[in-house]
Structures are given as C-alpha cells and as structure tokens.
C-alpha positions as a Markdown table, in Angstrom:
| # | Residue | x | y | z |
|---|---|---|---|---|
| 1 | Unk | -51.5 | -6.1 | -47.9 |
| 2 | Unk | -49.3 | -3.8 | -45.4 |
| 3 | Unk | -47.1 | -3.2 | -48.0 |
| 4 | Unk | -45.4 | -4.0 | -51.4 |
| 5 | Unk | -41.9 | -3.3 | -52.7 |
| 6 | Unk | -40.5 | -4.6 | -55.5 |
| 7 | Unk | -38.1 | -7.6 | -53.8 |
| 8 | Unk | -41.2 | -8.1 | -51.1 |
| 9 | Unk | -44.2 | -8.1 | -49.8 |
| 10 | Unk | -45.7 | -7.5 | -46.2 |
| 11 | Unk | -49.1 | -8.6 | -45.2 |
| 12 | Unk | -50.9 | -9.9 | -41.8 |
| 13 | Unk | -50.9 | -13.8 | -41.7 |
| 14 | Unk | -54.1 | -15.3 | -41.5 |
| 15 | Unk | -53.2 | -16.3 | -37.7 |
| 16 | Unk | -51.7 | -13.6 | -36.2 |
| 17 | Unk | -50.6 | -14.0 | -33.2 |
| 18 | Unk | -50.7 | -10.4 | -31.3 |
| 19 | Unk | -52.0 | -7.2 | -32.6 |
| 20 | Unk | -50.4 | -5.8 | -35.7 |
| 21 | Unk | -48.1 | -9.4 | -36.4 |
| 22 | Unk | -47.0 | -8.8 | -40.0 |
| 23 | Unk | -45.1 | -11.6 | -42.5 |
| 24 | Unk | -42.5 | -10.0 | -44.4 |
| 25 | Unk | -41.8 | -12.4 | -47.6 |
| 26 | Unk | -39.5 | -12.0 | -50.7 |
| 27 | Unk | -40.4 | -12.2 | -53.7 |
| 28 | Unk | -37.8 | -14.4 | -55.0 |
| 29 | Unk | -37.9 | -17.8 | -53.9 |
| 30 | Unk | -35.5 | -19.4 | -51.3 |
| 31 | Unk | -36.0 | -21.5 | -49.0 |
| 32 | Unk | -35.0 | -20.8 | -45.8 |
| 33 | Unk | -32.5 | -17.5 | -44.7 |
| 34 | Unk | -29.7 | -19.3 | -45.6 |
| 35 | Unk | -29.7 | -20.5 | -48.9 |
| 36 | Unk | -29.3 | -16.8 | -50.2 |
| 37 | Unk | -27.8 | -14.4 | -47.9 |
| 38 | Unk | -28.3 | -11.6 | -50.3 |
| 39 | Unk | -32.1 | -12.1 | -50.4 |
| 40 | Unk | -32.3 | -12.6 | -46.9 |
| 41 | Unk | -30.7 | -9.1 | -46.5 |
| 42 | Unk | -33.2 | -7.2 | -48.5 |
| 43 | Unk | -36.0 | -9.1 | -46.6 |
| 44 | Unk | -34.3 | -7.8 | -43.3 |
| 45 | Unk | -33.5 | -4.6 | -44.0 |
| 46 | Unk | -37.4 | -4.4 | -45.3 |
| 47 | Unk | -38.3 | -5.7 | -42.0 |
| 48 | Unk | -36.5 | -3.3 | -40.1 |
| 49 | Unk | -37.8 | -0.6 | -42.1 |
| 50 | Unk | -41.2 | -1.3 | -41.3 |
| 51 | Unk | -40.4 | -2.6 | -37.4 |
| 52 | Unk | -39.0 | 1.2 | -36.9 |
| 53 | Unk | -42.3 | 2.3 | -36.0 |
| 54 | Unk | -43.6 | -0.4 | -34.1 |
| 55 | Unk | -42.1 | -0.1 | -30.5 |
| 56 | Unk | -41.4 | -3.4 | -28.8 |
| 57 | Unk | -40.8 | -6.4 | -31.3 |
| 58 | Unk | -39.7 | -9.7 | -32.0 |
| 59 | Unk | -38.5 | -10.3 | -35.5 |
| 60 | Unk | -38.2 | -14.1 | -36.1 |
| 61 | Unk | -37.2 | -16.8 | -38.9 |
| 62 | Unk | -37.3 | -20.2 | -38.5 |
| 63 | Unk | -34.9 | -22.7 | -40.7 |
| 64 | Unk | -36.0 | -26.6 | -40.7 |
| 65 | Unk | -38.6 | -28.6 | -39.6 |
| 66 | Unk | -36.6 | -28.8 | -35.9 |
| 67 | Unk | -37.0 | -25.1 | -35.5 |
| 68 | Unk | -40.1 | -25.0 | -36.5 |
| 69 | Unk | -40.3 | -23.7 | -40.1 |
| 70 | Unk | -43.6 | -24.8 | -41.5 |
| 71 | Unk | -43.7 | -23.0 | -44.8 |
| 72 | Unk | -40.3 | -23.9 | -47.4 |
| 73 | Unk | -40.4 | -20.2 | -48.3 |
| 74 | Unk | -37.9 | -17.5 | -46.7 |
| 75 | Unk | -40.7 | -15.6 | -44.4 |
| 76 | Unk | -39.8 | -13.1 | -41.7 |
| 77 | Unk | -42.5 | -12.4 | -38.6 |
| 78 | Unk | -42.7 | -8.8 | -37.0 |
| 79 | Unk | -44.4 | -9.8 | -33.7 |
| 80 | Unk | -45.6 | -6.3 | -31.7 |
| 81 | Unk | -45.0 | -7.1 | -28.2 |
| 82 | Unk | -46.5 | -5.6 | -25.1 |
| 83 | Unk | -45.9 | -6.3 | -21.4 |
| 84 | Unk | -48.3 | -9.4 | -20.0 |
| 85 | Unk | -49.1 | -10.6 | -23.9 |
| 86 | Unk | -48.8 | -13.9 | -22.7 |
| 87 | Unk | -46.5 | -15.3 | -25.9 |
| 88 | Unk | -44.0 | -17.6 | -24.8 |
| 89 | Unk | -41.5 | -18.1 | -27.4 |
| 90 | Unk | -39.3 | -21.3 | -27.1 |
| 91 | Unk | -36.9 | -19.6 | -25.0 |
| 92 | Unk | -39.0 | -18.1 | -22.4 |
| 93 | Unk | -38.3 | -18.7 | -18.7 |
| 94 | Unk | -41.5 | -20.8 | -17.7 |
C-alpha cells in the first residue's frame, strides 16, 4: 500500500510498468470516470496530490473496452516517466 485515505487507496499494481507506477482507486464503486464525476474528482485531486512529488508523469484512465479499460472499476495510473523509458502509449509518434 502507498497510501490510504478515506475515499481511496493507492498501491503499485502487480505489473508495473516503470519505476514507482502507482494505481490510485476509489473506494466507492463506479465504473468508469464518467458515471460519477464527483468521485472521479476526489480520485484526481488524490492523484495529483500524490503525482506532486513525482517529476515527469502520465496520469491515465481508460473508459471502455475500445480504450482499453480492462478492469470495470474507476482506477487512475500515475506512470513516472523518464527520457528513453521506452513506453509508447497509443499516441506516440512511432
């Protein structure tokens, strides 16, 4: 566990995919960041609290199977990045 608050919880996925990749997930169930904007606030603002210290991040959230949400459970993913990581997100000039 990275951290615990009472609307979330922040921990390293099992499969991290750089150094120091952290889930952030709320407490209350919803499935995806827009069935509830108002936990999907508390989940960012947590995120951003704990991306302050990190340097160089990605902060990403997937909604439906087509953009490649896996797990029916609001989750955000703090991603450290650093220069020649070699992650290529879907957008990334190939």
């Amino acid at each position: 566990m990275v951290r615990t608050w009472a609307d979330a919880i922040a921990f390293t996925p099992l499969s991290p995919v750089t150094t120091g990749h952290i889930l952030v997930v709320p407490r209350e169930h919803v499935p995806d960041f827009a069935a509830s904007p108002a936990v999907s606030a508390i989940a960012m603002s947590l995120a951003a609290e704990l991306a302050d210290g990190m340097g160089p991040v990605n902060l990403i959230t997937s909604r439906g199977a087509e953009a490649t949400q896996t797990v029916r459970h609001l989750h955000l993913h703090l991603v450290p990045r650093r220069e020649d990581d070699g992650l290529l997100l879907p957008w990334s000039p190939r």
